[in-house]
C-alpha positions as CSV (number, residue, x, y, z in Angstrom):
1,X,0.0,0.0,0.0
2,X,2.4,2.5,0.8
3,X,4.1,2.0,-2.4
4,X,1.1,4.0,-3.9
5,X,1.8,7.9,-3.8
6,X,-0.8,10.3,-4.7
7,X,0.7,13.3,-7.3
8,X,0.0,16.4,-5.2
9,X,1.3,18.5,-7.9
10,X,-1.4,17.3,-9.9
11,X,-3.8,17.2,-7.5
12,X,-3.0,21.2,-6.9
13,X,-2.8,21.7,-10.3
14,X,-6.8,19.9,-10.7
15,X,-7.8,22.7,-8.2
16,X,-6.4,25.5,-9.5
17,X,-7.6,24.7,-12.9
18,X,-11.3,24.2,-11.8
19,X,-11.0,27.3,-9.6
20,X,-12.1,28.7,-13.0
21,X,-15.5,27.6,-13.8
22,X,-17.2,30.4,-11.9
23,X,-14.2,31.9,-10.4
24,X,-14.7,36.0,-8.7
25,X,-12.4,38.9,-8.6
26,X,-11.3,38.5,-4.9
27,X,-10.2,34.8,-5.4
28,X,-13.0,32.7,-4.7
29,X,-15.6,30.9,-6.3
30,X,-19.3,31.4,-6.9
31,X,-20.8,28.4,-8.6
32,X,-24.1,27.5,-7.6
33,X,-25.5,24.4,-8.2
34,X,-27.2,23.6,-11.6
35,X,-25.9,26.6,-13.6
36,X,-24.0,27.4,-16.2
37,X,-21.3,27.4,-14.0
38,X,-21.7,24.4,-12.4
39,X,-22.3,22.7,-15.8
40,X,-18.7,23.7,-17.5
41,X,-16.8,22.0,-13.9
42,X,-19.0,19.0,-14.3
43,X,-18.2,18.6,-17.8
44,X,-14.7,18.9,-16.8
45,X,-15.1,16.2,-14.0
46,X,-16.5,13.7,-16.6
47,X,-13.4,14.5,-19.1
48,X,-11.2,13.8,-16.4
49,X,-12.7,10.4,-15.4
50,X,-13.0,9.0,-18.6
51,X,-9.4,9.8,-19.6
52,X,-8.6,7.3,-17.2
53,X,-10.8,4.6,-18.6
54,X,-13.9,5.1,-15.6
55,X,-17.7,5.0,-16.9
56,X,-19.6,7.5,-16.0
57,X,-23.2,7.7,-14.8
58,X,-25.5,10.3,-14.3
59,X,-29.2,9.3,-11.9
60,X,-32.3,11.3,-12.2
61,X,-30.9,14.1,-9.5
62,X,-27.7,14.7,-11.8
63,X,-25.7,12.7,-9.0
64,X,-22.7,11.7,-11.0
65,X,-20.7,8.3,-10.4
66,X,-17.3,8.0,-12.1
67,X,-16.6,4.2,-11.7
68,X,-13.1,2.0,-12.0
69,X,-13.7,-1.3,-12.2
70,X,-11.9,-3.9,-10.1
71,X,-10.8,-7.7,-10.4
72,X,-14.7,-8.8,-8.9
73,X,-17.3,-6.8,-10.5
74,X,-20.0,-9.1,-8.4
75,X,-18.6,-7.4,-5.2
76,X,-20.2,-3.8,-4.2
77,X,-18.5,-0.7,-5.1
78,X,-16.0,1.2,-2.3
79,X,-17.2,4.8,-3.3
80,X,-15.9,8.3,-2.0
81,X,-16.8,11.5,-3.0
82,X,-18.1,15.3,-2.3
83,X,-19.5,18.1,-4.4
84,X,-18.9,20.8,-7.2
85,X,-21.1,23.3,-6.2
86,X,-20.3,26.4,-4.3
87,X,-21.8,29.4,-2.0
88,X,-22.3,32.3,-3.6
89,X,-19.3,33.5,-1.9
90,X,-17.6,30.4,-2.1
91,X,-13.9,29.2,-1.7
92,X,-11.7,27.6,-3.9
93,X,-11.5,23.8,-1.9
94,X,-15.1,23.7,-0.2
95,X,-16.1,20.1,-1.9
96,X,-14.5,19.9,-4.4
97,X,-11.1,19.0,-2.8
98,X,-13.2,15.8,-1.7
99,X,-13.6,15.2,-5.7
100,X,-10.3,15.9,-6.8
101,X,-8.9,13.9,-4.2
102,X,-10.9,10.9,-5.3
103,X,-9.6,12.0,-9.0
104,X,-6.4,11.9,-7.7
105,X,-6.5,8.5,-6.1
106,X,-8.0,7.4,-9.2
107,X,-5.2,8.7,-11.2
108,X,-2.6,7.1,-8.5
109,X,-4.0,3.6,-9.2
110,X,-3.7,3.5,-12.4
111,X,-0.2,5.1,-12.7
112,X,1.0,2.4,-10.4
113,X,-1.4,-0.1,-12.0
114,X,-2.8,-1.1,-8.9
115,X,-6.3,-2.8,-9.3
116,X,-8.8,-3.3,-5.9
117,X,-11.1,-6.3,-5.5
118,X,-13.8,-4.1,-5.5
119,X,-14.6,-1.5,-8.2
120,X,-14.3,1.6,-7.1
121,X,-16.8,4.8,-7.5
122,X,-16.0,8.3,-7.3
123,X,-19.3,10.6,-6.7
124,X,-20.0,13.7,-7.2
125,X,-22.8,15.2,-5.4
126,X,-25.5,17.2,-6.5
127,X,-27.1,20.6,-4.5
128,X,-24.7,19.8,-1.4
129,X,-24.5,23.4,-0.5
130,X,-28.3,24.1,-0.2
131,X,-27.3,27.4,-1.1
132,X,-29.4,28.1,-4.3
133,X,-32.1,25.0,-3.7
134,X,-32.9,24.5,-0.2
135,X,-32.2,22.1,2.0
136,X,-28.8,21.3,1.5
137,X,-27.8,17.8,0.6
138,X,-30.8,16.9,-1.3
139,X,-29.8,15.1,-3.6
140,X,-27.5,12.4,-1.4
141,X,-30.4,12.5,0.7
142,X,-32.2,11.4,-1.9
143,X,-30.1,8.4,-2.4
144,X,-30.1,7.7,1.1
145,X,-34.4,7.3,1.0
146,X,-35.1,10.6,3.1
147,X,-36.5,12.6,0.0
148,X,-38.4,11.4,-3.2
149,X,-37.0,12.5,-6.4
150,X,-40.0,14.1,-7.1
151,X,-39.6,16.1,-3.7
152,X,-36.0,17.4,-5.2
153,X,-37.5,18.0,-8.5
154,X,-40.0,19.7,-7.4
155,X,-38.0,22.3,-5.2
156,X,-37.9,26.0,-6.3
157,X,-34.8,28.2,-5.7
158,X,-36.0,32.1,-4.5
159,X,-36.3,33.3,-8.1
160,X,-39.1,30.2,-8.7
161,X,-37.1,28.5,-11.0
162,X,-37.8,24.6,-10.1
163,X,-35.0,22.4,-9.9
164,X,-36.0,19.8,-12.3
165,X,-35.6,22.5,-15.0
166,X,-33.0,23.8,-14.1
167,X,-30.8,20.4,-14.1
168,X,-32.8,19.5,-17.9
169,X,-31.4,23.2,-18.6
170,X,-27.6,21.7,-18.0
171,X,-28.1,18.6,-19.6
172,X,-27.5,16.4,-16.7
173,X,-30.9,14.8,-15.3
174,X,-29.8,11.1,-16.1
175,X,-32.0,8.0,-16.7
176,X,-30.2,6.0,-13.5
177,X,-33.3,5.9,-10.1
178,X,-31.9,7.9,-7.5
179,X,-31.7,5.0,-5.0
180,X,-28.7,3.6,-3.2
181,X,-27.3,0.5,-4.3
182,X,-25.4,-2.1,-2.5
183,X,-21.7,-0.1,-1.3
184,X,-19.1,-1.4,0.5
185,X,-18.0,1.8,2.0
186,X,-18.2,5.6,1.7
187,X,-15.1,8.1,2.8
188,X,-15.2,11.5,1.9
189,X,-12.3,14.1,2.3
190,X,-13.1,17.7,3.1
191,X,-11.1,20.5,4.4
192,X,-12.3,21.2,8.4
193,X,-14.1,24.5,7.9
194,X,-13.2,25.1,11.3
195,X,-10.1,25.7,13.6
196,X,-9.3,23.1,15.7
197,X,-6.3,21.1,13.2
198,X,-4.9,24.2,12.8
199,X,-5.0,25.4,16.4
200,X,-4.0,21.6,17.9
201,X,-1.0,21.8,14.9
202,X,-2.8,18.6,13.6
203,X,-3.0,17.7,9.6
204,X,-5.5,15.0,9.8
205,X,-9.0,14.6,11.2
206,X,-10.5,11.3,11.7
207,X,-14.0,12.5,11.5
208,X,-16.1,10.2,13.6
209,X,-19.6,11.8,13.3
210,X,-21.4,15.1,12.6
211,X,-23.7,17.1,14.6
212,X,-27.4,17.2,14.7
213,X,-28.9,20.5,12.9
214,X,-32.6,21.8,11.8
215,X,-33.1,24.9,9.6
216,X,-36.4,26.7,9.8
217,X,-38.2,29.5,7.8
218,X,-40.0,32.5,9.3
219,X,-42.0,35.4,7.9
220,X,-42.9,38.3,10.0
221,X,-45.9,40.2,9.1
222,X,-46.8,43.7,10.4
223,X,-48.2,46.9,8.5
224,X,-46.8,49.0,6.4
225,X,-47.1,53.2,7.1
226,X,-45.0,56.0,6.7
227,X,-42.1,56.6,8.4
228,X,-42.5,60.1,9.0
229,X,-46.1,60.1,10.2
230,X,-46.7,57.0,12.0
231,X,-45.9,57.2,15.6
232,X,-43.9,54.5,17.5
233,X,-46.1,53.5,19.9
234,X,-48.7,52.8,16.9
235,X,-46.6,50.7,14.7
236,X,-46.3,47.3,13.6
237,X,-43.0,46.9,12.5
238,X,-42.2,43.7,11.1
239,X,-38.1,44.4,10.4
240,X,-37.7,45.2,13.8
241,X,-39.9,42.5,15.4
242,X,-37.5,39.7,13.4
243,X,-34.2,41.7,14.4
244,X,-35.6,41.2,18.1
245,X,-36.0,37.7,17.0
246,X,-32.5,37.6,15.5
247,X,-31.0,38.5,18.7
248,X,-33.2,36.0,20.7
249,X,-31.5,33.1,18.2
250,X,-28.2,34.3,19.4
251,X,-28.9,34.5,23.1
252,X,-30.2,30.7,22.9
253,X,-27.3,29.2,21.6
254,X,-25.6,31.2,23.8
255,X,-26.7,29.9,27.2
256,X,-26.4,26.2,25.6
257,X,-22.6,27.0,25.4
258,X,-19.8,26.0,24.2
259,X,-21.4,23.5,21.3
260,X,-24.3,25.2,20.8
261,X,-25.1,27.0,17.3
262,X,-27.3,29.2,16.1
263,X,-27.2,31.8,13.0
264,X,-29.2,33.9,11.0
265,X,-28.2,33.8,7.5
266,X,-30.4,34.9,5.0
267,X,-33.1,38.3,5.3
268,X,-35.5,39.6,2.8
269,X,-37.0,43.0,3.8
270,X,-40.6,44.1,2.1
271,X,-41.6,46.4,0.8
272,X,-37.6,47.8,1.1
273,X,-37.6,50.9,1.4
274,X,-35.8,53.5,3.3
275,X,-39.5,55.5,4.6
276,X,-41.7,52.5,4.6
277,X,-42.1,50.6,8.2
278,X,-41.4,47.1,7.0
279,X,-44.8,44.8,6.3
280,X,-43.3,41.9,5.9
281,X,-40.1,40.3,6.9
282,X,-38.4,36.5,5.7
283,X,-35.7,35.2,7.1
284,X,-33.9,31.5,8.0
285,X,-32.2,30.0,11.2
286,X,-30.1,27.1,11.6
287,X,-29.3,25.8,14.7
288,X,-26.9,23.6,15.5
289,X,-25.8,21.0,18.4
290,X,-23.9,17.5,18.5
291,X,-27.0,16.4,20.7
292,X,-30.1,15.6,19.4
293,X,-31.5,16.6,22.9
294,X,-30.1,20.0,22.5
295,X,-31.3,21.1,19.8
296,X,-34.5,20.4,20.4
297,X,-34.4,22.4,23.5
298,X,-33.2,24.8,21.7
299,X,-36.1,25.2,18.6
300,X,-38.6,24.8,21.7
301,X,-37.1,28.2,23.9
302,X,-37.1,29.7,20.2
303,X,-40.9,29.3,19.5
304,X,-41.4,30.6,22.8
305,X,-39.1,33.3,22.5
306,X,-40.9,34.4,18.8
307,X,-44.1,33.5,20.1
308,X,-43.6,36.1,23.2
309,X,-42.1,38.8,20.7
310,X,-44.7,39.1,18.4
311,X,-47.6,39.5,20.8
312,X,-45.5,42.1,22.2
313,X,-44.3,43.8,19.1
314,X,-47.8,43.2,17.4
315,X,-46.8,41.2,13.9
316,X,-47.5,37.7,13.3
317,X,-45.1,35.7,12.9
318,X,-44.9,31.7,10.6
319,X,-42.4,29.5,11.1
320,X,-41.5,26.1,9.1
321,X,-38.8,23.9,10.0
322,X,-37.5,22.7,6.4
323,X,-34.7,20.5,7.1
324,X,-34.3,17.8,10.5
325,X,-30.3,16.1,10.4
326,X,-30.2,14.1,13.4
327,X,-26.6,13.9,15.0
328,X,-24.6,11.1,12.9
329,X,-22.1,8.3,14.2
330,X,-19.4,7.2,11.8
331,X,-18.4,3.7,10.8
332,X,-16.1,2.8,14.0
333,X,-14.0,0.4,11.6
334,X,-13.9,3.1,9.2
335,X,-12.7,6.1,11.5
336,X,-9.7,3.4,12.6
337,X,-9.3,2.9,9.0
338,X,-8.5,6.8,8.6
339,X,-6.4,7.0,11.5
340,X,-4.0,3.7,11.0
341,X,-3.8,5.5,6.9
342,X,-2.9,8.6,8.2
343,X,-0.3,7.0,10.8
344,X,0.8,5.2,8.0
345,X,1.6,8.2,6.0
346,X,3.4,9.9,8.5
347,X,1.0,11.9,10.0
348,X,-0.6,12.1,13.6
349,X,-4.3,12.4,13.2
350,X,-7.0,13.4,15.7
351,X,-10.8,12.4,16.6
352,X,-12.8,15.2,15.4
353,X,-16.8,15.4,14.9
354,X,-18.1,17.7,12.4
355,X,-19.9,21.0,12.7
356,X,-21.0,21.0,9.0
357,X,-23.2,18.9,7.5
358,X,-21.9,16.9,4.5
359,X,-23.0,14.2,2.0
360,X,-21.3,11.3,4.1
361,X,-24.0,12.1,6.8
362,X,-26.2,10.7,4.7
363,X,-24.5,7.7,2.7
364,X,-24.0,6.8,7.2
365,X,-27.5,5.3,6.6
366,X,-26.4,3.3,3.9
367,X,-23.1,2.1,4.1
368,X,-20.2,2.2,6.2
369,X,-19.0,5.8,6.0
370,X,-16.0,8.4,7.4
371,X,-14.5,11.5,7.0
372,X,-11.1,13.1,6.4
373,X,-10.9,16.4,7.4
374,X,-7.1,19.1,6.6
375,X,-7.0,22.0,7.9
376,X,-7.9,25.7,6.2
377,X,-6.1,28.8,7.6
378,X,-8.0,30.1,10.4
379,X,-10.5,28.0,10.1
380,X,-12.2,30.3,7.4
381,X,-14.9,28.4,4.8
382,X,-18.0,29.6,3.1
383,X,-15.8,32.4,2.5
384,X,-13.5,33.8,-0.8
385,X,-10.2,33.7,1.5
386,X,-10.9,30.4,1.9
387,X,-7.4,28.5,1.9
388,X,-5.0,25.5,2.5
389,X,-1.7,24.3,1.3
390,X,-0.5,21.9,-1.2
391,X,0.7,19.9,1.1
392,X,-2.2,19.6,3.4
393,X,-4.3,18.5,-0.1
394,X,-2.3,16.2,-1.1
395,X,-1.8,14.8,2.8
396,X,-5.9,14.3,2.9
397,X,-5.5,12.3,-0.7
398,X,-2.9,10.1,0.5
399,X,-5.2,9.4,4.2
400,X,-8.2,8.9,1.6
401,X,-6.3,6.6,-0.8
402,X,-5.0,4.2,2.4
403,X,-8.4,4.3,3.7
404,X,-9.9,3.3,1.0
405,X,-7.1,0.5,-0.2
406,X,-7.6,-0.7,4.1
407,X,-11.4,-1.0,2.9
408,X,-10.6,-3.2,-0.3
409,X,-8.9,-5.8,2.4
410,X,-11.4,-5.5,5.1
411,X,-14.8,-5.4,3.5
């Protein structure tokens, strides 16, 4: 095994190029998911692949599955994986380092000429981010049985556009069911998004699970009047009935400190402008704990909380929780399998559970699944700065190429 070296030049070189599709001025990457954007990487992805002899399949979500095969084509596939798609302020290794990795490993195997029992499938995700069709991870979720394909078709992004059209638009809704097969194993790399590696000087997480997380929708409804003849005391002020609420979010997660999450991350403001008292206010919350128990505390002092605010404030307020991820637990022979790769490579790794929520969470319910995580300098994600080195990338490839040859033994 350790004979097998992943090519970090190439791998840096993978990222860099793709950094393109979509790429902004300050560095970063804004390539939202099923646009033209996102189209041109995934065309790339699938030239890539194919140059080294993988077939590639697309399912009805526009999940694709790049797959090598091995010496028993009866045995289930060993897959890995992670997505294209970007925030709309996006960095350049968010996801898709989890991809190119897996191209990477690809591309080691078959330089050294290396083939696995198993064949071996290399995914990427569609809609991970959730940051243009909402929730995120649909479309692994999907696979996993915890949404219909109609359900993800049917989804509208804020501008109404559905998502079925929108992936017929990039020529990638496939004729494959969007069901999981039979898989032998699931690892995903991903940079941290967070700053604990880099704080404890670490270059490898063994991920062993990721927190439990629920997203909700509210709309605040008061009355609009004029802002210079409408008195105070006789207003119904939606904007500043959710900013109230806003602060009541962060007060919550707060007092369930130091785990506990809880942000605001998206507000729309009618009718918007500067002397109108707001009628109507929208806006989403995501809270966030690695116990299930907690965060239902949590959502229950926030409906109290809101509930309390707008019979003061006088607004009504509507709230719909759109997305429930319970906490996950990793594959326990899978997180050793991390570690004893990583040791292997020269590298002392750490247990680490996830704050984000990624694709493996749900491929957890169907296989036996783990995480790599490498650092990013100051723990910074979601965000154009976002970076790491070329030695960290090609340090999670190598953990993720010994995990997954440990796998071909073991499962």
């Amino acid at each position: 095994m350790s004979n097998i070296r992943i090519d970090g030049a190439a791998l840096w070189s993978d990222l860099m190029e793709t950094a393109r599709f979509g790429g902004t001025e300050k560095g970063g990457i804004k390539r939202l998911t099923l646009t033209e954007e996102d189209r041109q990487v995934r065309d790339w992805f699938a030239a890539a692949c194919t140059r080294l002899g993988c077939t590639i399949t697309v399912d009805a979500l526009g999940n694709m599955f790049a797959r090598r095969a091995g010496l028993d084509e009866s045995l289930p596939p060993l897959t890995m994986g992670s997505h294209l798609d970007t925030q709309p302020t996006g960095g350049k290794f968010d996801g898709i380092l989890g991809v190119l990795g897996g191209l990477a490993v690809l591309r080691a195997l078959d330089e050294s000429g290396h083939v696995t029992r198993h064949p071996i499938e290399l995914i990427n995700w569609t809609n991970e981010e959730g940051s243009r069709f909402s929730p995120p991870m649909m479309c692994s979720g999907a696979y996993a049985g915890a949404f219909t394909e109609q359900e993800v078709l049917d989804k509208q992004d804020r501008a109404g556009i559905r998502f079925g059209d929108a992936l017929d638009a990039i020529g990638y809704r496939g004729e494959k069911p969007c069901r999981a097969s039979p898989v032998a194993a699931y690892f995903e790399l991903h940079i941290e998004q967070g700053p604990i590696l880099e704080v404890e000087n670490r270059v490898i997480g063994a991920v062993t699970g990721v927190q439990g997380m629920r997203w909700y929708e509210v709309t605040i409804t008061g009355k609009d009047a004029h802002a210079g003849s409408t008195p105070m005391t006789l207003r119904s002020d939606a904007l500043l009935a959710a900013a109230t609420m806003i602060g009541a979010i962060s007060d919550i997660a707060r007092s369930h400190a130091p785990q506990a999450l809880g942000t605001v991350g998206l507000i729309e403001n009618r009718p918007n402008s500067s002397n109108v008292v707001p009628s109507e206010t929208f806006f989403t919350v995501d809270l966030r704990h690695p116990d299930d128990a907690i965060v239902a505390l949590m959502e229950q002092e926030m409906e109290a909380r809101f509930r309390a605010i707008a019979e003061t404030m006088e607004v009504t307020q509507a709230m719909r929780k759109i997305w429930d991820a319970p906490a996950v637990p990793f594959d326990p022979r899978c997180v050793v399998m991390v570690s004893e790769a990583a040791s292997e490579a020269g590298f002392e790794s750490m247990k680490i559970v996830s704050g984000p929520g990624h694709d493996a969470a749900y491929m957890a319910r169907v296989a036996p699944t783990a995480m790599i995580f490498v650092p990013c300098r100051d723990g910074l994600s979601h965000n154009e700065s976002e970076s790491i080195t070329e030695a960290e990338a090609e340090a999670g490839a190598n953990v993720l190429l010994g995990a997954l040859l440990r796998a071909d033994s073991a499962f």
